[in-house]
LUMVEX-843960 format. One record per residue (C-alpha): x, y, z. Coordinates in nm, 3 decimals, padded with zeros to 5 digits, always signed. Layout:
<papas>
{u = X&v = Y&w = Z}
...
</papas>
This chain:
<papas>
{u = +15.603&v = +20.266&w = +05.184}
{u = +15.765&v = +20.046&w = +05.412}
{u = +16.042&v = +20.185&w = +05.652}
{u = +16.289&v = +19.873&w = +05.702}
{u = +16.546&v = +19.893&w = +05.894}
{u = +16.901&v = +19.712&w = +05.813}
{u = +16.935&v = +19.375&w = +05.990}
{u = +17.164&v = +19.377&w = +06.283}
{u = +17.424&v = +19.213&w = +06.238}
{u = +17.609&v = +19.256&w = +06.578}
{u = +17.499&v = +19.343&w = +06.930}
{u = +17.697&v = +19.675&w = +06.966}
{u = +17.498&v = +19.862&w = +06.671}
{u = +17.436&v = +20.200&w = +06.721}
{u = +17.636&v = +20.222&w = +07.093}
{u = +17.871&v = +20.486&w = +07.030}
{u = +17.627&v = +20.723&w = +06.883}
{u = +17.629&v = +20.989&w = +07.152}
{u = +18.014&v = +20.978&w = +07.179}
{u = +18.287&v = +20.673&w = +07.185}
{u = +18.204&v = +20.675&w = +07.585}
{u = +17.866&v = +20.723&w = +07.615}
{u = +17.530&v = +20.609&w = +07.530}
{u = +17.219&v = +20.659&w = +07.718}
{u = +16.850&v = +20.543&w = +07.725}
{u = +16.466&v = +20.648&w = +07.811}
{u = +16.247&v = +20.426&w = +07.868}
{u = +15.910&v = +20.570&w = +07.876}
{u = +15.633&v = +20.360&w = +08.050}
{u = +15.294&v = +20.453&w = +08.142}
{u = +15.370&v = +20.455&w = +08.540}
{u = +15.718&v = +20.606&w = +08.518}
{u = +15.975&v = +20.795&w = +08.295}
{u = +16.320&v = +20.622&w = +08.348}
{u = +16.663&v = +20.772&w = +08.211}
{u = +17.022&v = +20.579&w = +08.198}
{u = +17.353&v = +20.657&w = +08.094}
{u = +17.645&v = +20.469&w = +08.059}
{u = +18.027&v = +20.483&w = +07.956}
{u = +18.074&v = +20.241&w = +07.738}
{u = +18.451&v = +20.095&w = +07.694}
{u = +18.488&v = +19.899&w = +07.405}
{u = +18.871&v = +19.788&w = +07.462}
{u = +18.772&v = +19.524&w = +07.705}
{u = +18.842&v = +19.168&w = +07.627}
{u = +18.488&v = +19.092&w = +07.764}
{u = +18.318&v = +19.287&w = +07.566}
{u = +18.386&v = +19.022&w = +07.273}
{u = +18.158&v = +18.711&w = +07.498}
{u = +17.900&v = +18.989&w = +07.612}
{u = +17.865&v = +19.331&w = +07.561}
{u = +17.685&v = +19.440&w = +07.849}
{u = +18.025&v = +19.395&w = +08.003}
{u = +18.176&v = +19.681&w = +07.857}
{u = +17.915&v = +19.914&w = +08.000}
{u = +17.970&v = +20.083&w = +08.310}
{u = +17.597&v = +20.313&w = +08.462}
{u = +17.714&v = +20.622&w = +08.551}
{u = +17.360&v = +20.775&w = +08.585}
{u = +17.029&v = +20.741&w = +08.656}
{u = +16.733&v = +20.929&w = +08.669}
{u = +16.323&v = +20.839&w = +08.714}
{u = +15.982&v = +21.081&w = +08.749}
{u = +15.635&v = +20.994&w = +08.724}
{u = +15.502&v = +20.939&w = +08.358}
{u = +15.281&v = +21.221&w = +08.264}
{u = +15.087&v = +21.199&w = +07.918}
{u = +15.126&v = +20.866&w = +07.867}
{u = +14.837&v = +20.552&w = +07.844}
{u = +14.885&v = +20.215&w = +07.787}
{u = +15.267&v = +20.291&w = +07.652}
{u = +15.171&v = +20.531&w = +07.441}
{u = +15.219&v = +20.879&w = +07.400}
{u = +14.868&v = +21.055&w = +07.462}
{u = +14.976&v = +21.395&w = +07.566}
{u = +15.290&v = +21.569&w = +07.381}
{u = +15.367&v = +21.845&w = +07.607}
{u = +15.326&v = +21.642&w = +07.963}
{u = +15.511&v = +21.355&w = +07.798}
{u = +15.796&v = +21.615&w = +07.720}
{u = +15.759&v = +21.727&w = +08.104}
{u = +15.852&v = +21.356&w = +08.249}
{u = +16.121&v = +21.272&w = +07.978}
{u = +16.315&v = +21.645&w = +08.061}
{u = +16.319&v = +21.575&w = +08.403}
{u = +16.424&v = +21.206&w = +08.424}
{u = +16.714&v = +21.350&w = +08.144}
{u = +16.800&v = +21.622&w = +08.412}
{u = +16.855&v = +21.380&w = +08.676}
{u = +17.046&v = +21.122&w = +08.528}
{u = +17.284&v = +21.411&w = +08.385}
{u = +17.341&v = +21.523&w = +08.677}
{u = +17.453&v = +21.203&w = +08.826}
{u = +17.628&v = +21.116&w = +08.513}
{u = +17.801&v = +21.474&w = +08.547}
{u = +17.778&v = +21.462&w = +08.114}
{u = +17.511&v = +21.585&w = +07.901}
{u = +17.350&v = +21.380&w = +07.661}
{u = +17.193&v = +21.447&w = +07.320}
{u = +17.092&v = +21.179&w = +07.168}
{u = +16.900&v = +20.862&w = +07.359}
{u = +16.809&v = +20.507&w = +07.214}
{u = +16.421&v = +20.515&w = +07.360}
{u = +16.205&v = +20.199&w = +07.429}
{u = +15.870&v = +20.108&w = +07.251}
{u = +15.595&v = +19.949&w = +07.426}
{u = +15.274&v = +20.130&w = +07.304}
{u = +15.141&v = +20.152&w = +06.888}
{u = +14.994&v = +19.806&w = +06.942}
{u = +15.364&v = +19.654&w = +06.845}
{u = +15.311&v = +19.302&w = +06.601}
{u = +15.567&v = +19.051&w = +06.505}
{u = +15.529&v = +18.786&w = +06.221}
{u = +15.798&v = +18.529&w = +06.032}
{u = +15.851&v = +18.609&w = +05.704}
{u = +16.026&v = +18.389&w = +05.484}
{u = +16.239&v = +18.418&w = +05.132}
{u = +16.459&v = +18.233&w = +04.940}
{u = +16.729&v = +18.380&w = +04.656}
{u = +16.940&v = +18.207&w = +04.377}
{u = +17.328&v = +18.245&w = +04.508}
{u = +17.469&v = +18.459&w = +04.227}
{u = +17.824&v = +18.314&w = +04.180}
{u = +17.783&v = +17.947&w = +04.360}
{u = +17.895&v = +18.119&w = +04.699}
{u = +17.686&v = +18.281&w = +04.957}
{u = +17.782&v = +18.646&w = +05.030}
{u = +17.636&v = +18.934&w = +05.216}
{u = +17.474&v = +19.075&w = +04.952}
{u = +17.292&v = +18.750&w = +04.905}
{u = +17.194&v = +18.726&w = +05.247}
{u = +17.020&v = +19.069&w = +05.244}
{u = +16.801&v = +18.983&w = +04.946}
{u = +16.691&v = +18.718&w = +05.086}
{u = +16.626&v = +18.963&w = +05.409}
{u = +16.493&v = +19.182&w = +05.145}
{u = +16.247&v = +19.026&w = +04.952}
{u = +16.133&v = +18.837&w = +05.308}
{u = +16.032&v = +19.196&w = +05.402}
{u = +15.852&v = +19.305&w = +05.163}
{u = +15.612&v = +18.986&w = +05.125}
{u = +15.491&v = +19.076&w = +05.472}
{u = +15.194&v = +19.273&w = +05.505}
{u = +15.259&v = +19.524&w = +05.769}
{u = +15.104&v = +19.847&w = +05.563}
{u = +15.195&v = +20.127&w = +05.682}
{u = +15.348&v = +20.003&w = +05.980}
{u = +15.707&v = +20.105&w = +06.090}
{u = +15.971&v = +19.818&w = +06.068}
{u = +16.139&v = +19.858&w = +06.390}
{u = +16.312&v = +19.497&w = +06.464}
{u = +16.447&v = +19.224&w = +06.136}
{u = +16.571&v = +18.954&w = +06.415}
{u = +16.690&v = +18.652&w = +06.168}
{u = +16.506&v = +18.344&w = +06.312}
{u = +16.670&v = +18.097&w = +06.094}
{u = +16.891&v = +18.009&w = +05.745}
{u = +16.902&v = +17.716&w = +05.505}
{u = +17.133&v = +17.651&w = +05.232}
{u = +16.980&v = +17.422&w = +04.964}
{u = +16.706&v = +17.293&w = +05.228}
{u = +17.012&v = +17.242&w = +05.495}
{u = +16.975&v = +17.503&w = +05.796}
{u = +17.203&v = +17.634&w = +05.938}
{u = +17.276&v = +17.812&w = +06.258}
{u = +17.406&v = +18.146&w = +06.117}
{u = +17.402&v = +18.338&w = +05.815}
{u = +17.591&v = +18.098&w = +05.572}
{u = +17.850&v = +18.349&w = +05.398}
{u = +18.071&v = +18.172&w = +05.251}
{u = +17.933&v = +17.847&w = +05.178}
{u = +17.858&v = +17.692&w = +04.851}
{u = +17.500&v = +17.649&w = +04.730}
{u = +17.258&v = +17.721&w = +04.432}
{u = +16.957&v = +17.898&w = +04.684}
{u = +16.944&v = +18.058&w = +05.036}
{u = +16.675&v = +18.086&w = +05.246}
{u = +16.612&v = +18.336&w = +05.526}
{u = +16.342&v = +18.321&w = +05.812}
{u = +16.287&v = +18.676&w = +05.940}
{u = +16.082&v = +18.795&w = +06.244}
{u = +15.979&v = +19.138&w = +06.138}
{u = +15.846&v = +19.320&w = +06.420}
{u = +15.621&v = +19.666&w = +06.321}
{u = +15.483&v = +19.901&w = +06.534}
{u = +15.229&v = +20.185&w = +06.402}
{u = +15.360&v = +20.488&w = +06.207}
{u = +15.144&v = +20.771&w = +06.445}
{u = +15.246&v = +20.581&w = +06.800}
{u = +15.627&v = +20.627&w = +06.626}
{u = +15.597&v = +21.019&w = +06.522}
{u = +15.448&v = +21.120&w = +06.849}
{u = +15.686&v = +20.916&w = +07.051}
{u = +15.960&v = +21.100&w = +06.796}
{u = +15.830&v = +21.416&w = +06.873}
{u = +15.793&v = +21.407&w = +07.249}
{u = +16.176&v = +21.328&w = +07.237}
{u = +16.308&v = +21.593&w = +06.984}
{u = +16.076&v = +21.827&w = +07.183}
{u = +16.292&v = +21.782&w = +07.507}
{u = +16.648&v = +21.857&w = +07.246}
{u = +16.691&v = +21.532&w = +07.215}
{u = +16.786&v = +21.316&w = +06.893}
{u = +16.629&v = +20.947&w = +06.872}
{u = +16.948&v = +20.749&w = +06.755}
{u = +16.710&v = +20.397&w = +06.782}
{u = +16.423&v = +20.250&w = +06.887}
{u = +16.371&v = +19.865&w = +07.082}
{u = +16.094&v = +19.665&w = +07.160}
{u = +16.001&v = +19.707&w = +07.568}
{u = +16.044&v = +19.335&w = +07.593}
{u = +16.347&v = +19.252&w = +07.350}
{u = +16.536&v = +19.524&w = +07.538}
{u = +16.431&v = +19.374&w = +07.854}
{u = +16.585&v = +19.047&w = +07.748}
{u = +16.895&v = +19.212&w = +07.587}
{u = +16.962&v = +19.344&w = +07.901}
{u = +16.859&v = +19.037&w = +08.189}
{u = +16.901&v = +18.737&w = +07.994}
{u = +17.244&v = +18.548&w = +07.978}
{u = +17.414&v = +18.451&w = +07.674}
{u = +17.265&v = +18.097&w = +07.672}
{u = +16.950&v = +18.162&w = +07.824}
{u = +16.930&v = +18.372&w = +07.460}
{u = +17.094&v = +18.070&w = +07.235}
{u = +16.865&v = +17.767&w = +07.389}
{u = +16.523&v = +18.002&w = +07.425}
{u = +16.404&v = +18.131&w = +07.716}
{u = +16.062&v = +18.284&w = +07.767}
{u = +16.048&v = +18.661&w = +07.928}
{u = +15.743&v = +18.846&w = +08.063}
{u = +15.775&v = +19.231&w = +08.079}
{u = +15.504&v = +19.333&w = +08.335}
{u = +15.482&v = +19.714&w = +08.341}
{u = +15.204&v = +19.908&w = +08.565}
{u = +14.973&v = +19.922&w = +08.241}
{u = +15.095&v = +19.651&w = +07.986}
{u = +15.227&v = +19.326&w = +08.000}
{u = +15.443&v = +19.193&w = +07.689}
</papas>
C-alpha cells in the first residue's frame, strides 16, 4: 500500500511540532551529521511574505557521519553515535532540549514523476475536497510500488482546460485537473533512517528531500515562483 502524505498546503506545516518556539533539524549526510534548532516566532508581520523570517538559530551542532554511505543509513548503531552527538551539541548551545526533529533524505535512491488527474466538480464550484481528489486519484495512477510518498508538490491546475496558477477553490467549472510531482523514496532506506532517529529518543515529526530543503531554505521567494535550478553537492552525492 501506498503511504501518501497530505499535500501541503502552506509553508509553515509541521513547524511548531516540538513546541510553539521551537523546531529543530538533522540533516544526516554521508561526510557529516549536522543538528539545528531554532525559535520560531510566528507573530511577526514577515513571517506572512517569507517564513524563514520568523526563525531565529539558536543552536548548532556538527560530528563526523559514522554508518552512513551514499546518504544512506548502512550502520544503525554508528549512525545513532553521530546523530546523539550533533543533538548534544546543538542543545547545548540552544540551552533547550529537543525531542522531536524534521530529518533530511538524501539516500533510498529518492524518484520524482508528474502525475496527472482530472475530477467532475460536484456542485458547479471547485472546493477543497475537489481539489484533493483530483490530488488523490493523481496518486494513485503513479506507479511507485512500495515506495514511500514523501513530497505531493502541485506542479500545476486547470479548470475546464484553463490553468491556472493556484488551486482554483472557488471557481466555477464542470472538471479540475491537477498536475502532481510525487516524489518516493524506498520503504527500507525510510525504516532504517526512522530507526537510527527513534534510537537516539528522538521522534521524526517529517521528512524533506536533501535538495528541496536546500532550496526551501537558500532560494528567494521569486527565485522559487519564476524557476530556478539548484545543485546540492554533498561529499558523496550530488542532487
Amino acid at each position: 500500500m501506498k503511504s501518501i502524505p497530505a499535500l501541503v498546503r502552506g509553508q509553515g506545516r509541521g513547524l511548531t511540532s516540538l513546541s510553539p518556539r521551537l523546531v529543530a533539524a538533522v540533516d544526516i549526510g554521508s561526510v557529516k551529521t549536522a543538528c539545528l534548532i531554532a525559535e520560531w516566532n510566528p507573530g511577526k508581520k514577515s513571517v506572512e511574505l517569507d517564513i524563514r523570517n520568523g526563525l531565529k538559530i539558536i543552536g548548532f551542532g556538527q560530528t563526523i557521519s559514522r554508518g552512513v554511505k551514499n546518504g544512506a543509513i548502512a550502520d544503525i548503531a554508528e549512525a545513532e553515535r553521530s546523530i546523539r552527538i550533533a543533538v548534544d551539541s546543538a542543545e547545548r548551545m540552544a540551552g533547550a532540549t529537543i525531542r522531536s526533529v524534521h530529518v533530511n533524505v538524501s539516500g533510498g535512491r529518492p524518484q520524482t514523476m508528474v502525475a496527472s488527474a482530472a475530477v467532475k466538480i460536484e456542485n458547479g464550484v471547485v472546493t477543497q475536497s475537489d481539489i484533493d481528489a483530483a490530488v488523490s486519484l493523481a496518486v494513485s495512477k503513479s506507479d511507485i510500488g512500495k515506495r514511500h510518498v514523501l513530497h505531493l508538490l502541485p506542479v500545476s491546475y486547470a479548470i475546464d482546460g484553463v490553468e491556472t496558477p493556484q488551486a482554483p477553490v472557488g471557481m466555477h467549472g464542470e472538471a479540475v485537473k491537477a498536475d502532481i510531482a510525487v516524489v518516493s523514496m524506498e520503504q527500507a532506506a525510510l525504516s532504517n533512517l526512522r530507526l537510527a532517529v527513534e534510537r537516539s529518543h528522538l521522534e521524526l515529526s517529517g521528512l524533506a528531500l536533501a535538495p528541496y530543503a536546500a532550496a526551501k531554505s537558500v532560494l528567494a521567494p521569486d527565485e522559487m515562483e519564476l524557476g530556478t535550478i539548484l545543485f546540492d553537492m554533498g561529499g558523496y552525492t550530488t542532487h
